[in-house]
N, C-alpha and C positions, 0 to 999 in steps of 0.2 A: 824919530817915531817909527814903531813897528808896523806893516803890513798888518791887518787882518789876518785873524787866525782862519783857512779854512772848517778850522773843526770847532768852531765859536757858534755855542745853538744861535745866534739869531742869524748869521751869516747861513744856518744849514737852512731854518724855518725861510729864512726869504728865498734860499736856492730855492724850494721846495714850492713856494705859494706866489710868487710875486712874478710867474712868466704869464706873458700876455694871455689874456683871455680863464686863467683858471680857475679866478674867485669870481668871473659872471659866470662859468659853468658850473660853481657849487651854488651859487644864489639861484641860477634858474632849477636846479634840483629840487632846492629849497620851498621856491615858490608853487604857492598852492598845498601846501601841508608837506611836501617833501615826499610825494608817494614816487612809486619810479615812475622813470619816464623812458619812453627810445629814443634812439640816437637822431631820427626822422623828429619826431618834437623838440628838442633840444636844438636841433641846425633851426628850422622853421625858427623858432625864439631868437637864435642868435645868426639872425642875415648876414651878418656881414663877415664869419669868422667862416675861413675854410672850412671841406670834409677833409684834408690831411689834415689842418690842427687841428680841429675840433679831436680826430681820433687819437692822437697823438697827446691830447691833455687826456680825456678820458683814460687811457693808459697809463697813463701818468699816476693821475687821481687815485684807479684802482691798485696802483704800483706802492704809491703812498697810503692807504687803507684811509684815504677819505670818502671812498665810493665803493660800491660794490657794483660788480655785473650778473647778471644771469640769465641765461640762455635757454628759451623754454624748446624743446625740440620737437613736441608732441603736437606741433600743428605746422603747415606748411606758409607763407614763408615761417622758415624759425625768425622767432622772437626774442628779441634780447633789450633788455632793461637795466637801468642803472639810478642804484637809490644812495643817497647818504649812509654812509656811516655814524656811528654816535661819534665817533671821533669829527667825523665831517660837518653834524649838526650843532657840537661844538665851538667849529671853526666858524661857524657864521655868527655868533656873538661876536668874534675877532673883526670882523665883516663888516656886523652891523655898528661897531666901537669906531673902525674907519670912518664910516659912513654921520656917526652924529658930529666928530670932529671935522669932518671937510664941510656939514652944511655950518657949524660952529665957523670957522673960519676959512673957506676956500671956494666953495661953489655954494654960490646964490641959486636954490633950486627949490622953487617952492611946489610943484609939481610933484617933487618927491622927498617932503619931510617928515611922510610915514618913517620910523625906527624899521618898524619891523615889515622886511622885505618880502614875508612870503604872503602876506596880500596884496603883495605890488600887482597892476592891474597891465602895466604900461609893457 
């Protein structure tokens, strides 16, 4: 039996989405309507993930055009924001598809059997 293909779209799609921490950085994007948010709200939401990974997916993210950045300069400190792409708001149906299959069979989580993550509260 052959190896995997590196160049086999599901083999690229998981290089791409499946490293630690990058599909709770597009759900916490998400949550709340998906308006931007700074990199300071985003850490605050996610305690427990570094600021080197944290910046290092977000780079990523905007690297892959599931996010976008933007850098307001016109007031002191600069401001910089980071909103989903359509391609990114996309990916959270892929997201939310994980998510009805694992409470289907894998995690007993009654806490969180809302579908849809961006009124997640928690």
């Amino acid at each position: 039996m052959e190896a995997m293909d590196d160049q086999c779209t599901v083999y690229k799609t998981v290089d791409m989405v499946a490293k630690k921490w990058t599909m709770v950085i597009l759900l916490e994007l998400y949550r709340g309507g998906g308006g931007p948010k700074r990199y300071n709200e985003i850490k605050k939401s996610l305690r427990e993930i570094t600021p080197k990974v944290l910046s290092t997916r977000l780079k990523e993210l905007e690297r892959d055009q599931f996010i976008t950045k933007r850098i307001d300069t016109s007031s002191f400190p600069v401001r910089t924001d980071y909103t989903l792409t359509q391609m990114g708001f996309e990916f959270i149906k892929v997201i939310q598809d994980i998510k009805e299959w694992s409470l289907k069979w894998k995690v007993d989580n009654k806490v969180c059997e809302r579908l849809d993550c961006k009124d997640c509260t928690l």
